[in-house]
N, C-alpha and C positions, 0 to 999 in steps of 0.2 A: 546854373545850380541844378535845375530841373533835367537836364541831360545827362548831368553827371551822375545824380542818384541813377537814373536809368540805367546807365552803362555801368553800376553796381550788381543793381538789382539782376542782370542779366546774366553779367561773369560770375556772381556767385549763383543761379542757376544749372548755370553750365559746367559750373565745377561739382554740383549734386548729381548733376546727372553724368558726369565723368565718372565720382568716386560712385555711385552707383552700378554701373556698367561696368566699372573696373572689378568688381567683387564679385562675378557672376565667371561662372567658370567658362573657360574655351569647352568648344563644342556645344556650348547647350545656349538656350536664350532664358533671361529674366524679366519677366512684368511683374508691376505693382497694381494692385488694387483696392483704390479708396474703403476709406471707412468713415462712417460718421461724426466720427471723434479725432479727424483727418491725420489720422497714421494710415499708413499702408499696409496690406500684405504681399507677399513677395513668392509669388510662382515658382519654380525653377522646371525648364522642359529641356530635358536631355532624349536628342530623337539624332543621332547619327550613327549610321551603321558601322564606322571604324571603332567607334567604342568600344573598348574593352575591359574597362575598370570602370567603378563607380567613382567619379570624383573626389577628390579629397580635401579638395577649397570650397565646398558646399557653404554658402553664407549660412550664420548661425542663425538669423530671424528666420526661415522660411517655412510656411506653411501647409505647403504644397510642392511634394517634387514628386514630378512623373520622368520615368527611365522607361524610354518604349523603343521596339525595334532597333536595339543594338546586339554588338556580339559580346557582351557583359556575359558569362560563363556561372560565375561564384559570388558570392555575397556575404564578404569576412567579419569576423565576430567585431562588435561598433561598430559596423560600416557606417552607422548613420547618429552614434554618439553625441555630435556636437551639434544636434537639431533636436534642443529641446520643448521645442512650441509646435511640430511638424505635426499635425493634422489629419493629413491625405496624406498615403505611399501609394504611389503606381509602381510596380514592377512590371509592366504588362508586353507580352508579345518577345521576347530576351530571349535567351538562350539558356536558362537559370537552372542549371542542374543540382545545385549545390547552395541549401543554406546554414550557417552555422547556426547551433543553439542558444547561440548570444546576439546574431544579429541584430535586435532591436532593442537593444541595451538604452536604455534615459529615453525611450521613447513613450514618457508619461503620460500625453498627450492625445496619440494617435487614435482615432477612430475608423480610421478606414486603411486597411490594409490588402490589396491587389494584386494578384501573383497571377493574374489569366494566361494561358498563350505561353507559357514555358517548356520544360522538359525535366518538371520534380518527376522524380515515382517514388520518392519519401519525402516528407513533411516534419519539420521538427515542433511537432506540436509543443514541446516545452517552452520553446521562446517566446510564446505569447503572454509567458509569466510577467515580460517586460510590458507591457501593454495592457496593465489594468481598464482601461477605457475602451479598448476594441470593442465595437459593434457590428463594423462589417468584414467580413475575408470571403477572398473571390478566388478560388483555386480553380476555377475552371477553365479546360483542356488541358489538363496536364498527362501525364501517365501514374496516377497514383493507383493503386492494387489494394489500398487496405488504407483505415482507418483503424488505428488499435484501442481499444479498452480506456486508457490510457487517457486518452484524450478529451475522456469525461471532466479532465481535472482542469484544463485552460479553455475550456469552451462554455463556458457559464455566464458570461455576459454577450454573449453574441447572439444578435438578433436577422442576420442576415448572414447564408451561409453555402457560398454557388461552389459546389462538388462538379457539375455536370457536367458532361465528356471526359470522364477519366474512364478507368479500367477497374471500378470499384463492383463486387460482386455480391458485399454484405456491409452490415451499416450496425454496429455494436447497439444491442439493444439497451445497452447501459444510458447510451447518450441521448437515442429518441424519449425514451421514461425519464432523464431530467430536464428536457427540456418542458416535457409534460409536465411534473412538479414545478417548473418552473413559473411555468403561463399560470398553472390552476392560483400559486400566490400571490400571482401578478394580473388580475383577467385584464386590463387592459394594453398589456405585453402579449406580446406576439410573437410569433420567428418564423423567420421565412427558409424553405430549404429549396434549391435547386438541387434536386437528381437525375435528370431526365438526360440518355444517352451515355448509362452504365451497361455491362451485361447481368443483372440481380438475378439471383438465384433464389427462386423465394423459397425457403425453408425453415425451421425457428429460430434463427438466427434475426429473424427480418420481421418474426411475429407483432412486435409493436408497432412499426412502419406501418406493415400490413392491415393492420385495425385501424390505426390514424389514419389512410387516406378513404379508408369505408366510412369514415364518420362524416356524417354531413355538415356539421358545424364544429370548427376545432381552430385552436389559438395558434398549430403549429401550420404552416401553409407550405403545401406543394406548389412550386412553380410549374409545375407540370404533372395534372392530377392523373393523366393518360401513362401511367408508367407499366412496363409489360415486365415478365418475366423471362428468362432466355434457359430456365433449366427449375429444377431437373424435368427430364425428358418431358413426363405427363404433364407440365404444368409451361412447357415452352410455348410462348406468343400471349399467354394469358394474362388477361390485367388486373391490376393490384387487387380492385374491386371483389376481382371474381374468385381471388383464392382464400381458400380454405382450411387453413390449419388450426382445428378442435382441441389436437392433445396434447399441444406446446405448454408447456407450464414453468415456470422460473425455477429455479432451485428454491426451497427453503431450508433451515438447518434448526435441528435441535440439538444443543450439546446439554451434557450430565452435568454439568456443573458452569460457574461462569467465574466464584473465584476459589481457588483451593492455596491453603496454605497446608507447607509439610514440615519436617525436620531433616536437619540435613544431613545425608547419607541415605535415605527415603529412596523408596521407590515408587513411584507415580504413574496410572493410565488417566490418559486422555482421551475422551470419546465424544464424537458427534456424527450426527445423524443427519442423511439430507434426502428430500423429498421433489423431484419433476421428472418433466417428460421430455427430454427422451433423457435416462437413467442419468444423473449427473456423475460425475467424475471429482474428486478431492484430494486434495491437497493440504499439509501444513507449512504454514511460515510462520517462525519467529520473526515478529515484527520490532518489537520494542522491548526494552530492559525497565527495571523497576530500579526506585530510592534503593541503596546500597545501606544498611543498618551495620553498625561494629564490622565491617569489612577491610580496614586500614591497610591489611598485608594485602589483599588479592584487588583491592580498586582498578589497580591497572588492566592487569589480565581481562578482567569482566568490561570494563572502557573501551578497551581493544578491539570484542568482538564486534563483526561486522556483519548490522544488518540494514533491511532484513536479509536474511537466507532462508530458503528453502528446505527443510527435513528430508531428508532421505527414504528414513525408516518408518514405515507405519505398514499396518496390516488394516485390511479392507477386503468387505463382503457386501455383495449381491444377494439377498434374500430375496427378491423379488424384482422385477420389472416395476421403474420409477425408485426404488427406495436403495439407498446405499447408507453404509456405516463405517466408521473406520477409526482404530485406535493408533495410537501412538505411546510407546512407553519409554520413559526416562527413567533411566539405572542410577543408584548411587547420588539421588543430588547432590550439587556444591549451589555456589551463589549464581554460579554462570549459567545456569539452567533458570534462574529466576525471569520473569516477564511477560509481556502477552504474547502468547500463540492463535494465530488465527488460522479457522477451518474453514477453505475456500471450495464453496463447490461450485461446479461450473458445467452447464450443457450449452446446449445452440441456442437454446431459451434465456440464457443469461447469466447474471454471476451473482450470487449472496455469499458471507461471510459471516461467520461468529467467532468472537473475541472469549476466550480464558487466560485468564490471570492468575499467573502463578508467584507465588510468596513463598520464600527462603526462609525457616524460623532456627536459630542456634548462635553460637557463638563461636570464637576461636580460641583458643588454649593461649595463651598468654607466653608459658616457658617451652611452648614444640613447635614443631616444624609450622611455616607460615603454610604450605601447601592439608597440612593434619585440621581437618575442621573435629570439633565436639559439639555432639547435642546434648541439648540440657537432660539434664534426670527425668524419668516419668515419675508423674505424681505419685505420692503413695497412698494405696489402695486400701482400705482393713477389711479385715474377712470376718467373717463370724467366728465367736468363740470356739465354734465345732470342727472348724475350718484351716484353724491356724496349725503350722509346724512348729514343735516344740525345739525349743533356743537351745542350744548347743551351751550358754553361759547362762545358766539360772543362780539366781543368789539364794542359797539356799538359808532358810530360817528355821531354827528349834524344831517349829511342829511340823515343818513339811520332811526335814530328816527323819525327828522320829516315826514320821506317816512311810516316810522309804525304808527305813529299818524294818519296821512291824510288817510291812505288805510286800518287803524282799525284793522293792526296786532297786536298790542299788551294790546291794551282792548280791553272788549267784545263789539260785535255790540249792538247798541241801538234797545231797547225794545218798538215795537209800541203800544201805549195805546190802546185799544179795550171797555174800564170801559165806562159805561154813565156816562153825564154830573153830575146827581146828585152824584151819587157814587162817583164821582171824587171831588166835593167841599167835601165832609163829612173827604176825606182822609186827603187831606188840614186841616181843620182846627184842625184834629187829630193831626199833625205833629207840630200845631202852639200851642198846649197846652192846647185848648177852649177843654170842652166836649160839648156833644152836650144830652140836655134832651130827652126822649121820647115822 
């Protein structure tokens, strides 16, 4: 009996470690790793160089899958969908030219995400929107040229962040000042940056960098505080430390207003004003649409429009070195012109924006045309008695007639005779009927 349970206990072994092994994709190898609460976790290492696709039997528990030195090229939107618990991504050392912006689609989970050793020179920094939990991303050696603006918006949880050995030349000073706000609401957060073996161009572009690594005590950490410059010319081989840029200063903006409400058919300026060094540059974008009020015929049309977009038309002055101004005017409003516009200024020093919000006020005509807007009446106004134009319709009363009678308002004044006397009987008796012979 005692043998028998054995030769149980074994073939059902054998058979876990069969269907085990059998769910582990050709080409790669699978281990497990105890846990205290004696479930596993489940590795998956894909390391062979005919590879060319990422697997698509990928077991759905795994917590860990590393893709290293193969010839894996692309990496297709869900490529990794059905690994909900995944962890750790290694992409490292591949051939990875190409990532889609959905790549990491259900990847709720992941904290570390690995791309060292490929062949990106773009980044889809959006897809990190799938990856609420990222803390770490390794892009180093790649051929990346630029970090955009942009990328301010999916790199807010990450605390470790290896750039190093690409072809990066500037570092949006958007992204170093949130990571700053970041640490100052967090002091016991941190972030680490790897830069070290770009060509940097120190210029205001680089101006917050360049004060972070002078600082002697700072939550943001270079992994390489020794970082040099390669341009502009005067400033090639010089270390972060030692430069000096004084007159860098961010844009700031004042605008005239922040919310204006018109009527519609109206004509509207919009003006703001923006302040740094080196002279900022401006721009308007409609960004958003406002609540739709009594607009049932034209909902659609105004639903339709697609933003944001960018304004074409505005008019813009230099009055000085640092200071720029610039209007914008709208003809004719309808409801489509309703919403926030924002005025973006922008130099090497950085980017600010100010928001105006524009309000639509009238109504639409009931029996005309759905495209025919009406504004309402203007208030009515009283003037002073001394003021006012006399009514074309007066009702006239007793004493105000016989006051027009006696003071000759309302017949003509009488005509003083000037005729001689003769001339004057000849008329008479013309009047009386008689002619008169010659």
């Amino acid at each position: 009996m005692y043998m028998l349970l054995c030769v149980y206990l074994l073939f059902g072994l054998a058979f876990a470690v069969h269907t085990q092994n059998a769910t582990c994709p050709s080409l790669c190898s699978c281990a497990f790793h105890g846990r205290s609460n004696g479930k596993g976790l489940r590795t998956v290492l894909c390391k062979n160089p005919s590879l060319t696709a990422i697997p698509a039997n990928l077991p759905s528990d795994i917590v860990k899958f590393r893709l290293e030195r193969t010839a894996v090229s692309r990496v297709f939107r869900g490529a990794f969908s059905t690994l909900p618990d995944l962890v750790y991504l290694w992409l490292t050392y591949n051939s990875i030219t190409i990532l889609h912006p959905r790549s990491f689609t259900n990847l709720t989970s992941l904290h570390e995400l690995r791309l060292d050793g490929n062949l990106l020179s773009t980044f889809p920094w959006e897809a990190l929107r799938d990856t609420p939990r990222l803390r770490t991303l390794g892009l180093h050696n790649n051929r990346l040229s630029r970090v955009p603006p942009q990328a301010v918006h999916y790199l807010g949880n990450i605390t470790y962040l290896d750039l190093s050995s690409n072809r990066l030349s500037t570092l949006p000073n958007e992204l170093t000042s949130l990571w700053q706000l970041t640490t100052q609401s967090e002091p016991q957060r941190s972030v680490v940056l790897g830069l070290q073996d770009n060509p940097w161009l120190c210029d205001c572009r680089l101006s917050v960098l360049l004060d972070i690594s002078k600082a002697p005590e700072s939550s943001l950490v270079l992994l390489d505080r020794f970082l040099t410059c390669i341009g502009p010319p005067d400033l090639a081989g010089v270390p972060f430390q030692s430069v000096d840029l004084p007159r860098c200063r961010r844009p700031s903006i004042l605008t005239s207003a922040t919310k204006v409400t018109t009527l519609l058919g109206s004509n509207v300026l919009l003006r703001c004003d923006a302040r740094g060094y080196p002279t900022p540059a401006l721009i308007w974008i409609k960004s958003a649409r406002t609540n739709l009020y009594n607009t049932a015929c034209c909902r659609q049309s105004v639903e339709n429009e697609k933003l944001p977009r960018k304004l074409p038309s505005f008019i813009q002055e230099s009055p000085r070195k640092g200071l720029r101004w610039s209007v914008i005017s709208l003809n004719g409003i309808t409801y489509k012109d309703a919403g926030e516009y924002r005025c973006r200024a922008q130099n090497m020093a950085g980017t600010s924006e100010a928001i105006i919000s524009l309000n639509v006020v009238g109504f639409i005509s009931g029996n005309s045309d759905p495209k025919e807007t009406v504004a309402p009446k203007p208030p009515l106004i009283k003037l002073p008695h001394s003021e006012r134009k006399p009514s074309h319709r007066l009702k006239m009363t007793p004493n105000l007639f016989l006051k027009n009678v006696t003071e000759g308002f309302l017949s003509p004044p009488k005509r003083i005779m000037t005729t001689p006397k003769a001339s004057r009987d000849k008329m008479k008796r013309d009047r009386t009927g008689k002619l008169s012979l010659p």
